[in-house]
N, C-alpha and C positions, 0 to 999 in steps of 0.2 A: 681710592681717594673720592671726596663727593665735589661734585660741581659747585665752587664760591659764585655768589652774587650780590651784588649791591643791593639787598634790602628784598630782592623779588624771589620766591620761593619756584624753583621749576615745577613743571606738570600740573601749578596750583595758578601761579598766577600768568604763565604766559607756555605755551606748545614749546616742548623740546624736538628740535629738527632730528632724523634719523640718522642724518650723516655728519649731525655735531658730535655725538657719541663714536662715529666711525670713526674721525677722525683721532679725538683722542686716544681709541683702544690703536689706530694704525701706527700713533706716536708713543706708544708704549706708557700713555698716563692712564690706563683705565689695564689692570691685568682681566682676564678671564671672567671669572667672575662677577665682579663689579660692573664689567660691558653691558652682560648678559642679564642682568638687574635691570641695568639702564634701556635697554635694548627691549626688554617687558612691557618697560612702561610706555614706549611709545608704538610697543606693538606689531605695526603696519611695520612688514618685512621682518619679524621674528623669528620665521621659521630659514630664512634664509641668512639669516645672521647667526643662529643657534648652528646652523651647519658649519658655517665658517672657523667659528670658532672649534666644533667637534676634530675639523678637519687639521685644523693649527695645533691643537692639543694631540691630535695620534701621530705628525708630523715632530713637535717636542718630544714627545715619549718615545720615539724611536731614534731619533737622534742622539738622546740621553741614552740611550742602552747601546746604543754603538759605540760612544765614547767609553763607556764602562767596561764592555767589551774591547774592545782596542789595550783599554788601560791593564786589563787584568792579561790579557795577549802578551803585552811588553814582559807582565811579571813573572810570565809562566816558562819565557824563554830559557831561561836557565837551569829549567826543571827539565828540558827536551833532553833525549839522549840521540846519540849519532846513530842513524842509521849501519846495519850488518851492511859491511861492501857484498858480499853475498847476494844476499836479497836483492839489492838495485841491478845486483848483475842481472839477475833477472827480468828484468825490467828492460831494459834497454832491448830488447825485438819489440816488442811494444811499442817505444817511444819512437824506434825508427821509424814504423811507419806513416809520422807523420812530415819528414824529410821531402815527399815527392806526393802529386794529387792521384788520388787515387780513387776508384768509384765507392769504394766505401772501405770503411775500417773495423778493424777487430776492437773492441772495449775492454777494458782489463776488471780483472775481478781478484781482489783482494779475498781472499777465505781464509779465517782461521779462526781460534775462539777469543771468548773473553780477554782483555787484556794482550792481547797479540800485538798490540801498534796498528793495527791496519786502518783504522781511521786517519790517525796522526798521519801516516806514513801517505795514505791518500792526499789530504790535503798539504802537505810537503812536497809533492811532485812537481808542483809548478817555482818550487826554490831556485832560485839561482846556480847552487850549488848541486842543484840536482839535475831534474831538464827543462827549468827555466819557461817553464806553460807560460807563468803570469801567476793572478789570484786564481783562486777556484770558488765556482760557485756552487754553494753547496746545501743539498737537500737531506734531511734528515726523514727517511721514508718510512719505515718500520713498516704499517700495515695498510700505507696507503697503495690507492689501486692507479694512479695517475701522476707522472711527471711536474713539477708545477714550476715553470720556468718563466713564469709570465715578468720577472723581474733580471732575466738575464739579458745581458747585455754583451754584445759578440766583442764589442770596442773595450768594454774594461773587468769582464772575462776573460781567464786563458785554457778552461776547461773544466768539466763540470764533474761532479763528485755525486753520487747520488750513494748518502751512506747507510747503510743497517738496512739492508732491504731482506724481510722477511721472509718474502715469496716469490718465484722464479716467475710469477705470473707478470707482473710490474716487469718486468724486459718482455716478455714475451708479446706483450699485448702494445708491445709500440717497436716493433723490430729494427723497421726501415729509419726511424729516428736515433735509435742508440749505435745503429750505424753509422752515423754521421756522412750518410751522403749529401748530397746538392741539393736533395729535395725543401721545399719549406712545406713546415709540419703544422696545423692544426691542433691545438688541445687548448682545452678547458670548453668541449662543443658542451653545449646545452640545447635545449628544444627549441628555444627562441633563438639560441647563438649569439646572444649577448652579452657573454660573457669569454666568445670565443677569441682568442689572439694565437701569432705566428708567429715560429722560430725558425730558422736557421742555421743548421748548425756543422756546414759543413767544414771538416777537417777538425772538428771542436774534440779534442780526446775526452774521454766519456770513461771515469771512472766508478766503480760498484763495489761496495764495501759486502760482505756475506757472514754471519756468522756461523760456524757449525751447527748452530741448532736452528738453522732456517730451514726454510722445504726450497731446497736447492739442489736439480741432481745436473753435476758435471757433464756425465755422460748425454744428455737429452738432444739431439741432433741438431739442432741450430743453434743451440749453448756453445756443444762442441766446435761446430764449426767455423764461428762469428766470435767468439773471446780468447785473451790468453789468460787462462786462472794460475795464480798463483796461491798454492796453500802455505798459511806459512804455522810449522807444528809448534812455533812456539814465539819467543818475543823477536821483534824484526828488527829490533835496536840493542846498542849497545849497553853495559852496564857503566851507571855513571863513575868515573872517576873516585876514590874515596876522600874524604874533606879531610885537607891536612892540621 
């Protein structure tokens, strides 16, 4: 929309205040664009308006893909198939030991190939119907070398998923954290450390997706001794129902 006046032309015939523009984009009369036109022309505080609005627009765009996400969520439900009672048998020395405090926990590790379920099946742990974690927050790792949790949150978190992890090295190089002791952890250091934040993540169950074709060897001694891997040699769900 452009600014109406009685006969006076703005920036021509009289100073546009900086915070008459703010206010209209704050009342949703001036979109994005438009502000930032406006916002030009008077200059003085430009660069701190132009951020605002940067920061309002990746704040939209993310709220719009969660809502997408969410939506496509609902539709995909019924595409889910039921877990093998099998496999969750498995699971459950796992889950127990989060029952009672303990100085630290074993991680579970999901292995198997392609198509196996083991991600779904990861992020379903926290179901109701299963062992009731909560949500899961969830990292898609592939070939990174560092945790990035800087967005988890212990209160509307109910344990974390770190899925596709490529290389045994991404646990190994953060041990005492995927243990989920007492400790509070440190990551994202940098030189300056201004970038650094802390987690917390004791009791938090800490699940790891693997595929067969990772460089992942079971056997490796603190693997061994600190996880329970479950391989699973083929789909860990049931076959859907056939459509009548």
């Amino acid at each position: 929309m452009y600014v109406e006046t009685s006969g006076y032309v703005p920036w021509k015939d009289y100073a546009v205040k900086g915070w008459w523009v703010d206010e209209l984009w704050t009342q949703n009369k001036l979109n994005h664009e438009r502000y930032l036109q406006y916002a030009a022309k008077v200059r003085i505080g430009f660069i701190t308006r132009k951020k605002q609005v940067e920061t309002v627009q990746e704040y939209e765009r993310a709220a719009n893909l969660k809502l997408r996400q969410t939506a496509v969520s609902r539709r995909l439900v019924t595409l889910k198939n039921r877990f093998k009672p099998q496999v969750l048998q498995q699971l459950v020395p796992w889950s127990a030991q989060y029952v009672t405090d303990q100085l630290r926990y074993k991680f579970l590790v999901l292995r198997g190939g392609s198509r196996a379920g083991k991600s779904t099946l990861a992020k379903a742990l926290g179901d109701p119907d299963v062992f009731n974690f909560g949500m899961p927050y969830v990292q898609t790792v592939q070939n990174a070398t560092s945790p990035n949790l800087r967005e988890f949150d212990n209160d509307k978190y109910g344990f974390i998923v770190f899925d596709n992890v490529n290389n045994m090295d991404f646990v190994l190089a953060h041990r005492a954290m995927i243990q989920a002791n007492n400790d509070i952890h440190l990551l994202g250091e940098s030189q300056t450390g201004i970038y650094a934040y802390s987690v917390w993540l004791f009791m938090v169950p800490i699940v790891i997706t693997v595929d067969t074709s990772a460089k992942w060897r079971s056997h490796e001694p603190w693997i061994r001794e600190n996880c329970i891997e479950i391989c699973l040699d083929g789909p860990c769900y049931l076959p859907l129902p056939p459509v009548q």
